[in-house]
Structure formats: structure tokens, C-alpha cells
Backbone as JSON Lines, residues from 0, in Angstrom:
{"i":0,"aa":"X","n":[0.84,-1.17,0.0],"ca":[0.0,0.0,0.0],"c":[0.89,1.24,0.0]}
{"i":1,"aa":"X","n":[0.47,2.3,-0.83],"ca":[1.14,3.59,-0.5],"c":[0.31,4.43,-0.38]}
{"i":2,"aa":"X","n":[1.13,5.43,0.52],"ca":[0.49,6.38,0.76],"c":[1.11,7.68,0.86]}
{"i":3,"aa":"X","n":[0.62,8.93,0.14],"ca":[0.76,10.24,0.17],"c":[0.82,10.52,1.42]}
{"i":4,"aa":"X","n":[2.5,11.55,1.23],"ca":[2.15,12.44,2.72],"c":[1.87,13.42,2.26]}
{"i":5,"aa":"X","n":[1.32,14.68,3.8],"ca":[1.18,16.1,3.31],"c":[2.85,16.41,4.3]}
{"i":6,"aa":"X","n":[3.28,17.45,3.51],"ca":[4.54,18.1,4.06],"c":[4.63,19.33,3.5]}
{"i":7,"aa":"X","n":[5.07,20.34,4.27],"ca":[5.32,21.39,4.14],"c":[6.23,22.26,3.33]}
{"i":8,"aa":"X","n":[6.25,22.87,2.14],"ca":[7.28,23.26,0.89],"c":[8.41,24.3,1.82]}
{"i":9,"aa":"X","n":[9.66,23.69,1.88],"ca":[10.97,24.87,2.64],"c":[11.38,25.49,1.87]}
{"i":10,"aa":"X","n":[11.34,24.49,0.18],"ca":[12.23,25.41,-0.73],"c":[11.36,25.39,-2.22]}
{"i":11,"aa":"X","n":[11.87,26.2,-3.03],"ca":[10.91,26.41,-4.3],"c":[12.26,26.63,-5.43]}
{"i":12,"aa":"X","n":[12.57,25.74,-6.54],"ca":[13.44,26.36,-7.72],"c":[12.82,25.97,-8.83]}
{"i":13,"aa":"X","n":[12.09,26.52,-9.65],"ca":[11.67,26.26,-10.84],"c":[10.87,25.29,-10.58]}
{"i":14,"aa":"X","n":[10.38,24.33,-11.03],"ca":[9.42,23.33,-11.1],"c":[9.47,22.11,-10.18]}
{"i":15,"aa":"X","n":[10.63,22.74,-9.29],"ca":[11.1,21.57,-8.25],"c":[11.05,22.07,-6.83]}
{"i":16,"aa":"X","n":[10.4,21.52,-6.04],"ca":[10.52,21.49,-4.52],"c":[10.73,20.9,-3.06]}
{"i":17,"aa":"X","n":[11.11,21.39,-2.09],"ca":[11.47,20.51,-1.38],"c":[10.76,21.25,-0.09]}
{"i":18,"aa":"X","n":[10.57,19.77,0.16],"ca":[9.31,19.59,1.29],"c":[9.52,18.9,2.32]}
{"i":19,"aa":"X","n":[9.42,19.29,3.65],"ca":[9.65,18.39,5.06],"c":[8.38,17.72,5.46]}
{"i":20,"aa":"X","n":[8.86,16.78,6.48],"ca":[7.86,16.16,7.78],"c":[8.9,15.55,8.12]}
{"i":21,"aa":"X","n":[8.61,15.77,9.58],"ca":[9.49,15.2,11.02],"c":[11.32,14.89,10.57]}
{"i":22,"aa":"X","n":[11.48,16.04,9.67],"ca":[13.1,16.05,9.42],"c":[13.22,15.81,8.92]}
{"i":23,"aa":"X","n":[12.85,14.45,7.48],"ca":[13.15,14.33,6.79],"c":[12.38,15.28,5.63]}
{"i":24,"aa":"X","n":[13.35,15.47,4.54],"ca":[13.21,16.5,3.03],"c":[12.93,15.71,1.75]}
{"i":25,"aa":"X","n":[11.99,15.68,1.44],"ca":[11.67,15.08,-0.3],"c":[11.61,16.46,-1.39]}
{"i":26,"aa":"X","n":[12.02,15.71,-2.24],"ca":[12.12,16.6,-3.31],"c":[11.02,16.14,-4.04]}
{"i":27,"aa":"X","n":[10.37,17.05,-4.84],"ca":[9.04,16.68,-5.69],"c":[8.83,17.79,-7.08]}
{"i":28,"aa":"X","n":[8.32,16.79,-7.99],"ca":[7.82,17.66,-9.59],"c":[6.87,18.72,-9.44]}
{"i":29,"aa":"X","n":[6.85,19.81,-9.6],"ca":[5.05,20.59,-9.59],"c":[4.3,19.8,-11.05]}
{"i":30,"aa":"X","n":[4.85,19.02,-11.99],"ca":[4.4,19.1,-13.06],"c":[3.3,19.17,-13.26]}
{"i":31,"aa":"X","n":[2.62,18.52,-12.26],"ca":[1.12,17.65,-11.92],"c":[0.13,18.71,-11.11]}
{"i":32,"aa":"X","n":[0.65,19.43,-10.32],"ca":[0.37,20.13,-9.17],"c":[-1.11,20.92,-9.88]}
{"i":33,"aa":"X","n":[-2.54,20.71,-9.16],"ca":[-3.22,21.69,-9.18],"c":[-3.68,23.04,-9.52]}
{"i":34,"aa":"X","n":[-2.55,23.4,-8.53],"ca":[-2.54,25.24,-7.55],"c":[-0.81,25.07,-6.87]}
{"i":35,"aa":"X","n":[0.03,26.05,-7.8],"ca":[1.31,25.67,-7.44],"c":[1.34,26.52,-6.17]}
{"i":36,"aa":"X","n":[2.39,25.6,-5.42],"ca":[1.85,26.02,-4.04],"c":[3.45,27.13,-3.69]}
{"i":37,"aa":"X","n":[3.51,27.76,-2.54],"ca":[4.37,28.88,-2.1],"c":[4.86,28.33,-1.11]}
{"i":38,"aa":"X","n":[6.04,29.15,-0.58],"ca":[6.79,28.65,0.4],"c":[5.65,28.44,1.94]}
{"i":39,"aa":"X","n":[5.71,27.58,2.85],"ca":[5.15,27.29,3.99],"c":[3.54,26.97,3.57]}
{"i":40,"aa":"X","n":[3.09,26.27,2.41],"ca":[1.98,25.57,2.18],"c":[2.21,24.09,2.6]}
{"i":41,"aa":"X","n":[1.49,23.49,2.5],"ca":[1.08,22.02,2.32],"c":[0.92,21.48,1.37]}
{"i":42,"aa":"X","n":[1.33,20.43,1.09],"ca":[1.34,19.75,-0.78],"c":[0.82,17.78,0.23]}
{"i":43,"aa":"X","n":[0.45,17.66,-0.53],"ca":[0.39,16.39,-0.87],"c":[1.66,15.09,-1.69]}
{"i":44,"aa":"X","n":[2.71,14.86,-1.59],"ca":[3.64,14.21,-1.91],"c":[3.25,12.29,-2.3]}
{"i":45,"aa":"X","n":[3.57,12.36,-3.57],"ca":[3.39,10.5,-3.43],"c":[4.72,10.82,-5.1]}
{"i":46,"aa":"X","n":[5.41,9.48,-5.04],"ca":[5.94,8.7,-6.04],"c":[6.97,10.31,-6.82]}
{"i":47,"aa":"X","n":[7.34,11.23,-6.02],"ca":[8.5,12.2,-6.85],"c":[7.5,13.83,-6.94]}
{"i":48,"aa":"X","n":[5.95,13.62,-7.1],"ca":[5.82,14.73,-7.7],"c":[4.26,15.07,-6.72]}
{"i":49,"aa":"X","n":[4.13,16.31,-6.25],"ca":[3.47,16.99,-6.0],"c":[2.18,16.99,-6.33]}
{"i":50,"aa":"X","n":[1.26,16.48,-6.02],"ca":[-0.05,15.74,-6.12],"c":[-1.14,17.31,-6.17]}
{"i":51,"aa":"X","n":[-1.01,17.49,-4.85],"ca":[-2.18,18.88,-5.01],"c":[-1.63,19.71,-3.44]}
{"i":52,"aa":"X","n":[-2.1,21.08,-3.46],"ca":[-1.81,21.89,-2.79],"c":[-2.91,21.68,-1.29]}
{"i":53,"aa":"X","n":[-2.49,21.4,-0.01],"ca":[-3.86,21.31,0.89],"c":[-4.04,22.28,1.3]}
{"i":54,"aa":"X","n":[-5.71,22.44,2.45],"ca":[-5.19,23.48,3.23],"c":[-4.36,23.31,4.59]}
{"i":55,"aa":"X","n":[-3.84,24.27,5.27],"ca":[-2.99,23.75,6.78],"c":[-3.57,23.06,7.45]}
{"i":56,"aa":"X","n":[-5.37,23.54,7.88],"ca":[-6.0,22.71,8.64],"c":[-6.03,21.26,8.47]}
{"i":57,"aa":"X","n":[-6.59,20.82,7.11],"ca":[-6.42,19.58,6.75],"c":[-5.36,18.97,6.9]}
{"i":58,"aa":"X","n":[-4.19,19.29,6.79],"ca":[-2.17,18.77,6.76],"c":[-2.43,18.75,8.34]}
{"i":59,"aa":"X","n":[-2.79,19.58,9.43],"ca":[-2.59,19.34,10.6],"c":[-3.39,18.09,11.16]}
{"i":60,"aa":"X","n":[-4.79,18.21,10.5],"ca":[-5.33,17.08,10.94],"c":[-5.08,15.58,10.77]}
{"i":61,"aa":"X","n":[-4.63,15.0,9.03],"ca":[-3.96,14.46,8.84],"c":[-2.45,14.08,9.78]}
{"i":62,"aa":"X","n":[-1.72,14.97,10.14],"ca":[-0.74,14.58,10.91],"c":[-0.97,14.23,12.2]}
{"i":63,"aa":"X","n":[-1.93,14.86,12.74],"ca":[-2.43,14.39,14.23],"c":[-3.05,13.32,14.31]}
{"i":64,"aa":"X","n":[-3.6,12.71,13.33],"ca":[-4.29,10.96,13.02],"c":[-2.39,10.15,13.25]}
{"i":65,"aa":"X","n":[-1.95,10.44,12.08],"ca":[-0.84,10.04,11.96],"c":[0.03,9.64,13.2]}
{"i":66,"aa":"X","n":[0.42,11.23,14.32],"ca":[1.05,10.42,15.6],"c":[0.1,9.6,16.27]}
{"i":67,"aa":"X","n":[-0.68,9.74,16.79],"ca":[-1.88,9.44,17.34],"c":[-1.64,7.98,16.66]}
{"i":68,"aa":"X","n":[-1.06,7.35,15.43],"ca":[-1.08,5.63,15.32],"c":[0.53,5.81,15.19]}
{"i":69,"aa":"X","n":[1.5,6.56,15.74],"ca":[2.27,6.24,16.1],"c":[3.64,6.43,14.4]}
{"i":70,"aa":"X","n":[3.27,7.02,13.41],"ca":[3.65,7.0,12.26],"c":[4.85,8.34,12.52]}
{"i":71,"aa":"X","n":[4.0,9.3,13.19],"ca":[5.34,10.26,13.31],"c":[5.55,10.69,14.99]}
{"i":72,"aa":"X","n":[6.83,11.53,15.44],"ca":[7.11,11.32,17.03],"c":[6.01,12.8,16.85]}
{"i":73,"aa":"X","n":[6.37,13.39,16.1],"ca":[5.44,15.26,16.27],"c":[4.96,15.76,14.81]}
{"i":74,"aa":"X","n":[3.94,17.01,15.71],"ca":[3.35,17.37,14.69],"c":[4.4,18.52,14.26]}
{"i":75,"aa":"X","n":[4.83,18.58,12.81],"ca":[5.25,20.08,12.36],"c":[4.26,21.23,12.95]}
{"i":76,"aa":"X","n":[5.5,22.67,13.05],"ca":[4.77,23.9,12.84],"c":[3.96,24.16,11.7]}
């Protein structure tokens, strides 16, 4: 099974970005992307490329399911 995370965009260069949760950094395509997202949004991440832009509320809630089964130690700012 896979599954999309939401993580937060740190960096933005051309069509490429890089995105945290709990320390670790993925890099991802906008190719695909929705609503290209800005620095300190929420993206959706699966398989390299940038799925869709969330809102924070939703990325927070999502992550609080997440520790809550033990998947991450904390929630990002």
C-alpha cells in the first residue's frame, strides 16, 4: 500500500521542490500540481511529484491521526 504524505514546501526552484515532515526533506515535480503552491503551504507528496496543494487545517489534521497511530514522534509547525 502507499500512501501520500502532506509536508510542508521549505524550498521552491523552478518546477522543483522541497518539502519536510518530522526532518526528513523530499524533493518533488510541480508538473502535476493543481494550484502551485508557495513557500510554507502544504502539498500532498506521493511517487516524486506533488499531487495537489492542501489546506494547513487539513495537513494538521492528517498529521495528528498520523502520531496518534504512532507513524510520526510530532506534529510540524
Amino acid at each position: 500500500m502507499c500512501v501520500a504524505a502532506p509536508m510542508k514546501v521549505i524550498e521552491i526552484e523552478g518546477d522543483i521542490i522541497r518539502a519536510e515532515l518530522g526532518g526528513m526533506t523530499k524533493e518533488a515535480n510541480l508538473a502535476i500540481v493543481d494550484e502551485r503552491p508557495e513557500l510554507g503551504d502544504y502539498v500532498i507528496i506521493h511517487a516524486g511529484f506533488a499531487l495537489h496543494r492542501i489546506d494547513p487545517e487539513e495537513a494538521k489534521i492528517t498529521l495528528a491521526l498520523w502520531k496518534e497511530m504512532g507513524v510520526i514522534d510530532e506534529i510540524p509547525d
